[in-house]
DSSP file (Angstrom, degrees, kcal/mol; ACC not computed):
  #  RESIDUE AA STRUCTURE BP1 BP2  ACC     N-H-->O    O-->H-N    N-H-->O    O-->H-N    TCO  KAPPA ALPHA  PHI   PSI    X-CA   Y-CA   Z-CA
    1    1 A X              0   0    0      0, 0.0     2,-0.7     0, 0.0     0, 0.0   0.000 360.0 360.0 360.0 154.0   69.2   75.8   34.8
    2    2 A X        -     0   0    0      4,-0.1     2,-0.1     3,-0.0     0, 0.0  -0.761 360.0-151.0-110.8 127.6   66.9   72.7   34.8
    3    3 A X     >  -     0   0    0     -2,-0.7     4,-2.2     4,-0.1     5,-0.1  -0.020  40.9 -77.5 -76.1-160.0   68.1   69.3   32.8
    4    4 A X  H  > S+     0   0    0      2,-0.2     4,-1.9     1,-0.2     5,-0.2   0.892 129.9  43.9 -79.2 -59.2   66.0   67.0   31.3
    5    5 A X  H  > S+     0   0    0      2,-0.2     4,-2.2     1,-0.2     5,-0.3   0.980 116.1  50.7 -67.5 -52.6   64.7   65.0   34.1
    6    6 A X  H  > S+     0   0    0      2,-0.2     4,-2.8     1,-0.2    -2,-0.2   0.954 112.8  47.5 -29.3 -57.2   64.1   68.5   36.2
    7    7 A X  H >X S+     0   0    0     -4,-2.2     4,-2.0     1,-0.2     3,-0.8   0.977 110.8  55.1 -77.1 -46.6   62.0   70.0   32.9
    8    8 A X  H 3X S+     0   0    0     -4,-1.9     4,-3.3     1,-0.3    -1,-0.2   0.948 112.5  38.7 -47.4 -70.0   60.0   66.8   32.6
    9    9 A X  H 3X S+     0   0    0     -4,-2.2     4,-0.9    -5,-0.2    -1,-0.3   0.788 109.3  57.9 -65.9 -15.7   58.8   66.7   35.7
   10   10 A X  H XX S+     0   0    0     -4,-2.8     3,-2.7    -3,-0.8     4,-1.9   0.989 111.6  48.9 -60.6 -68.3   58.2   70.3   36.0
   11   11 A X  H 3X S+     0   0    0     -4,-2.0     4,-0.7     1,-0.3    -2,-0.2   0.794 111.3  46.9 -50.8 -38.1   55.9   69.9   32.8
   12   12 A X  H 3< S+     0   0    0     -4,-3.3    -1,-0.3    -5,-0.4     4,-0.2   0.505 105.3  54.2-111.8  21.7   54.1   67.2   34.1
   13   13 A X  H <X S+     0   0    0     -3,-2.7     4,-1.7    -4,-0.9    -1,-0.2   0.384  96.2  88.2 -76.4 -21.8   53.4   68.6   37.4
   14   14 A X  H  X S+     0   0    0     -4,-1.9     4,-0.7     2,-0.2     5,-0.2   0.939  84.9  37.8 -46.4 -77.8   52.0   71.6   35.3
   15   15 A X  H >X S+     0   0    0     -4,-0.7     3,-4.7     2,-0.2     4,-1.2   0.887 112.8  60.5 -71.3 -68.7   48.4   71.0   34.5
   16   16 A X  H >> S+     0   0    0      1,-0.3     4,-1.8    -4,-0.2     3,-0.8   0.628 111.9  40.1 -26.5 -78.0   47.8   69.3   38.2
   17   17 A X  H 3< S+     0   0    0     -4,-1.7     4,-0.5     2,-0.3    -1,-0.3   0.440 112.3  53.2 -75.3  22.8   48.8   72.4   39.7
   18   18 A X  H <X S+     0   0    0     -3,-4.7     4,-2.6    -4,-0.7     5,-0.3   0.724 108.7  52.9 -77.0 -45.6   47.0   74.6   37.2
   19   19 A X  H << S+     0   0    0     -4,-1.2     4,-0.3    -3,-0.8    -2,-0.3   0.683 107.9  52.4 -59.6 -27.5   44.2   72.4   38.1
   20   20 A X  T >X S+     0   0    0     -4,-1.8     3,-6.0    -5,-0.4     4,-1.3   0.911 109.7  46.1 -51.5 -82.7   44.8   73.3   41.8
   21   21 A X  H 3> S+     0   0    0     -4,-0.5     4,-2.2     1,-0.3    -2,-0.2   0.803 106.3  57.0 -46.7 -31.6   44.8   76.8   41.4
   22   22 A X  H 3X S+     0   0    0     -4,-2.6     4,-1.3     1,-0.2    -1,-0.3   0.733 112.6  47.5 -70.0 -13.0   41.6   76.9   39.2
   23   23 A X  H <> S+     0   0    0     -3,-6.0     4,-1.6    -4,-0.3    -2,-0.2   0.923 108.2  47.3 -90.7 -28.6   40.1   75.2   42.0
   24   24 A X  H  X S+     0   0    0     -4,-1.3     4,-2.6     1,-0.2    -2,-0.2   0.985 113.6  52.5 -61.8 -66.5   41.3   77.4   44.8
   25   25 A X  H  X S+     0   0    0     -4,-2.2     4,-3.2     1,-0.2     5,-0.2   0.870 114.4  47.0 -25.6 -55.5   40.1   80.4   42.3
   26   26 A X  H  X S+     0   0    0     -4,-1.3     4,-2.9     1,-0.2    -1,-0.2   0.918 112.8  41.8 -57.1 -56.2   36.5   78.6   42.1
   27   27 A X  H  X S+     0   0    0     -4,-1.6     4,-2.1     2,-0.2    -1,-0.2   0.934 111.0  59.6 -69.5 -33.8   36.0   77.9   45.5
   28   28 A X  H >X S+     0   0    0     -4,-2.6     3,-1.4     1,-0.2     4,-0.9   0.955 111.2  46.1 -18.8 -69.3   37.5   81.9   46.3
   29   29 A X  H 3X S+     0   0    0     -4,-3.2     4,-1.7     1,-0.3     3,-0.2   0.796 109.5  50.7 -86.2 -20.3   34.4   83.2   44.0
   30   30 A X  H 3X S+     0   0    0     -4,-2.9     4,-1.1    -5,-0.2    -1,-0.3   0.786 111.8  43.9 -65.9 -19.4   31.8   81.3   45.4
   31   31 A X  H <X S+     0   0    0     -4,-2.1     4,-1.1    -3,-1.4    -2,-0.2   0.715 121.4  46.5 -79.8 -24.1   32.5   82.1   48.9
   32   32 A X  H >< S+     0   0    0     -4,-0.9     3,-1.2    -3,-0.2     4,-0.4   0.976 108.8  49.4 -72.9 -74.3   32.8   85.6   47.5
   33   33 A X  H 3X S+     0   0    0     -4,-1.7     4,-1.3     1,-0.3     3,-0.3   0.650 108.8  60.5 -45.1 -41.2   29.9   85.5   45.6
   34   34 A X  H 3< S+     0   0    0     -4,-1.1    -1,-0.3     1,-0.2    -2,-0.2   0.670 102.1  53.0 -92.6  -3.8   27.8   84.1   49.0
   35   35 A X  T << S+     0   0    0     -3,-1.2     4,-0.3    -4,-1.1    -2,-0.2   0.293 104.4  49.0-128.9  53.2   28.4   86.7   50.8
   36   36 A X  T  4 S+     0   0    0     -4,-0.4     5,-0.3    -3,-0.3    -2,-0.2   0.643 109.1  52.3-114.1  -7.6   27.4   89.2   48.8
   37   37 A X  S  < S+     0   0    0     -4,-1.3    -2,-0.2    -5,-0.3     4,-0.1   0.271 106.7  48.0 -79.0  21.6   24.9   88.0   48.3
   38   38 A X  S  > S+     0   0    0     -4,-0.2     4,-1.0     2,-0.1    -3,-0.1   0.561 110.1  58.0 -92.6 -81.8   24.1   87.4   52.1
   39   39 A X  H  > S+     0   0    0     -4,-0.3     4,-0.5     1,-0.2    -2,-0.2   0.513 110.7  44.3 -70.5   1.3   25.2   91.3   52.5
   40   40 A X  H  > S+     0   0    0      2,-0.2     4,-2.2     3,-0.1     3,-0.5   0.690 106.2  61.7-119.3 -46.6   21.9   92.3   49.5
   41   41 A X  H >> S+     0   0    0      1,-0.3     3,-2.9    -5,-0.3     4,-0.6   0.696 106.7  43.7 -22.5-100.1   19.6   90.1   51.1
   42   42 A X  H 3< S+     0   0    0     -4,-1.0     4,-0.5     1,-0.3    -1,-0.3   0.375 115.2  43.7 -41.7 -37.7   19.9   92.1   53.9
   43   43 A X  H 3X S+     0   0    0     -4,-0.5     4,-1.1    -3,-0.5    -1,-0.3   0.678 110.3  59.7 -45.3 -33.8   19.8   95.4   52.3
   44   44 A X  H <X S+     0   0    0     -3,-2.9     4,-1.6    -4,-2.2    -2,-0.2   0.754 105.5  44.8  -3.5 -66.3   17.1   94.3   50.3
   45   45 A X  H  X S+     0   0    0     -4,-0.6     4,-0.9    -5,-0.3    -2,-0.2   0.495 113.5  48.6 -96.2 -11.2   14.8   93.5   53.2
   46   46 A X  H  > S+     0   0    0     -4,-0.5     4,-1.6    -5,-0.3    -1,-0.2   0.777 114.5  52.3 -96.7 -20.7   15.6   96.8   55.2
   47   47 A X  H  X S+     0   0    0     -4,-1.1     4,-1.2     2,-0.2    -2,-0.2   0.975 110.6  42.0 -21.4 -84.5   14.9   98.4   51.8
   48   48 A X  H  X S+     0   0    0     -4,-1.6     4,-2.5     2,-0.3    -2,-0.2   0.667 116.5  48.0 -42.2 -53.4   11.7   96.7   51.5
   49   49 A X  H  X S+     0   0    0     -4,-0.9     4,-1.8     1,-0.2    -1,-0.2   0.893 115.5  52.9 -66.6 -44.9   10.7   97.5   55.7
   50   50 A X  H >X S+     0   0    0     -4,-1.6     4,-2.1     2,-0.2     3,-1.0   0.969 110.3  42.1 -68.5 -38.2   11.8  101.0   54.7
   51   51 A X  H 3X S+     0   0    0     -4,-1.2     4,-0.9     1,-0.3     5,-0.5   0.898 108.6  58.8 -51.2 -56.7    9.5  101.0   51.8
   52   52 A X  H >X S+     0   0    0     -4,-2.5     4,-0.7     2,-0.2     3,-0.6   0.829 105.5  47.4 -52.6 -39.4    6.8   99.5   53.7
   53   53 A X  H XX S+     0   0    0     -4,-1.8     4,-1.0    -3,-1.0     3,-0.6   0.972 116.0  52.5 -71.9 -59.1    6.8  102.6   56.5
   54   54 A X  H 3X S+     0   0    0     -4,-2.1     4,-1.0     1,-0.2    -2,-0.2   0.627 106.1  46.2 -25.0 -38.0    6.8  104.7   53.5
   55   55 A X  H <X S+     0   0    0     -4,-0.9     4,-1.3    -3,-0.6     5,-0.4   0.581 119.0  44.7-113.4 -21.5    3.8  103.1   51.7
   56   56 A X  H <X S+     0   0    0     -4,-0.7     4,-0.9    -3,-0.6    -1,-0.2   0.695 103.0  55.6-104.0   5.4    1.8  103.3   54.9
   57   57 A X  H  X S+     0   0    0     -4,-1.0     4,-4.3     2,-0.2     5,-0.5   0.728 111.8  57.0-103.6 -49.5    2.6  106.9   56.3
   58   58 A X  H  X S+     0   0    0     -4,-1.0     4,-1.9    -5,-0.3     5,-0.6   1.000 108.5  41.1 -47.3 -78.9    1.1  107.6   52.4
   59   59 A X  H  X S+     0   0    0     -4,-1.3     4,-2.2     1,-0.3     5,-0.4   0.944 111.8  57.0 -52.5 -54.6   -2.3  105.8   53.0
   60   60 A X  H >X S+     0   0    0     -4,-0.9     4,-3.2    -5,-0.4     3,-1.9   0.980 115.6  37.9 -41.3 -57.6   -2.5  107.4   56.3
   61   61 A X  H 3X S+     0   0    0     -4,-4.3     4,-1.5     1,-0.3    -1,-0.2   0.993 118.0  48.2 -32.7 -41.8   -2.2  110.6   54.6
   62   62 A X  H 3< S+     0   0    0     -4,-1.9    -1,-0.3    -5,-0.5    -2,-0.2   0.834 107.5  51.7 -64.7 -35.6   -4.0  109.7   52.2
   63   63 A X  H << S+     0   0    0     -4,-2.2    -1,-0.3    -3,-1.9    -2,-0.2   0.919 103.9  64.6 -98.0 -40.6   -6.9  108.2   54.3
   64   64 A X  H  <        0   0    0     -4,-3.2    -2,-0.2    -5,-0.4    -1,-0.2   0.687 360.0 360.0 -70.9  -8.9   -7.1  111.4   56.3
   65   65 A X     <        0   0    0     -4,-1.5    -1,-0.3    -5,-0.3    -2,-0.1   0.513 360.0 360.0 -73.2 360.0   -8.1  113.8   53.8
């Protein structure tokens, strides 16, 4: 069991290392957060290229009738 001097410093080591861990958490979801968003860029833009073969296989059609 923790005495007096023990539980005092337990307590007031508390918020710093809540304040650690909310930072670890922070930096976590921004590295998270850039790449996925890294990984939809890029799906995005092969989307977009696909779209583009798409839009122009149409007007060919399209232009040959």
């Amino acid at each position: 069991m923790l005495d007096g001097s023990r539980l005092v410093t337990f307590f007031a080591f508390l918020p710093i290392g809540l304040h650690v861990a909310f930072i670890i958490f922070v930096i976590y979801f921004v590295i998270k957060i850039i790449k996925f968003m890294d990984a939809k860029t890029k799906l995005d833009q092969e989307r977009n290229e696909k779209l583009d073969e798409i839009l122009k296989f149409v007007n060919y059609e399209y232009s040959r009738k």
